[in-house]
C-alpha positions in Angstrom: -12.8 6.8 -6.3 -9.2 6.1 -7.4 -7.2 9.0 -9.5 -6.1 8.5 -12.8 -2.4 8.2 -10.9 -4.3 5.7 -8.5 -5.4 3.6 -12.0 -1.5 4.3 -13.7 0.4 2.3 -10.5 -2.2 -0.7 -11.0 -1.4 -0.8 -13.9 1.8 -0.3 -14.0 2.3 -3.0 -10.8 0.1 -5.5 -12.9 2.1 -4.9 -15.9 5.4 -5.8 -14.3 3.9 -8.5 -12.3 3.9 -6.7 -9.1 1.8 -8.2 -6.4 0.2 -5.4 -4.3 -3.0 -4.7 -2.1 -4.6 -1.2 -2.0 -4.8 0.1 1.1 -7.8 3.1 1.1 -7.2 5.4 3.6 -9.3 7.6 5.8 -12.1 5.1 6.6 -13.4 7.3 9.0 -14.5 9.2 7.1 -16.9 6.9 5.2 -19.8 5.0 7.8 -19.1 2.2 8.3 -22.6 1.0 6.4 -20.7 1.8 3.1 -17.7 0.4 3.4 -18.8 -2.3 1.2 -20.0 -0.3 -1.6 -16.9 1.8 -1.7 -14.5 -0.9 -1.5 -16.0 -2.3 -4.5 -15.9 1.1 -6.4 -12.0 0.8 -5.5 -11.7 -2.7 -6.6 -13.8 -1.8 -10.0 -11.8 1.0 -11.0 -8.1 -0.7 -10.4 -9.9 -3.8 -11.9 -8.8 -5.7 -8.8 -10.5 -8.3 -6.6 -12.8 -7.0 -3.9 -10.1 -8.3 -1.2 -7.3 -6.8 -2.8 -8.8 -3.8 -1.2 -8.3 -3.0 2.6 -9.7 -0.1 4.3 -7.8 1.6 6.7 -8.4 4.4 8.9 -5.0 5.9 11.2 -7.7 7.7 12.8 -9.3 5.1 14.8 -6.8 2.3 13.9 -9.2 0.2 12.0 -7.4 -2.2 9.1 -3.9 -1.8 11.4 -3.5 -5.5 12.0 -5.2 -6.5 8.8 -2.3 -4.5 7.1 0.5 -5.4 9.3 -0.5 -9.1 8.4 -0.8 -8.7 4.7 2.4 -7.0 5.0 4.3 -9.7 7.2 2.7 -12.3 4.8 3.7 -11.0 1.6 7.5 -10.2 3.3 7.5 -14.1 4.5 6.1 -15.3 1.4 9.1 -13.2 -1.1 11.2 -15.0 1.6 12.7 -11.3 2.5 14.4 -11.3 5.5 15.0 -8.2 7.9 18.6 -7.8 9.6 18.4 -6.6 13.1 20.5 -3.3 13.7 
């Protein structure tokens, strides 16, 4: 479940009109079978949509290119560009 500090930044981003996704790490460490019930519990708490929660596990890589493309999306949707070095 999300920390008080966890609950404070939504709040804070949603106060300031911040768009962001929560990205709960260490899936691995929850089966696979509850996923579902925790991502919910996440969502609940930050009072946030279910799919404004992604799971991701470095671990195992699971939820890599789900981030990476919510990340490229919300970067090409702010129109922020990236200059190459």
């Amino acid at each position: 479940e999300p920390t008080v500090l966890d609950r404070q930044m939504a709040y804070w981003l949603r106060h300031f009109g911040f768009p962001f996704l929560v990205t709960a790490t260490k899936a691995d460490k929850v089966p696979r079978g509850r996923w579902e019930k925790h991502r919910k519990i996440v969502a609940s708490a930050l009072e946030l949509e279910r799919d404004a929660v992604l799971l991701f596990s470095a671990v195992r890589g699971e939820g890599k290119r789900e981030l990476f493309s919510a990340i490229t999306d919300a970067v090409s949707r702010e129109g922020i560009g990236f200059d190459e070095a």
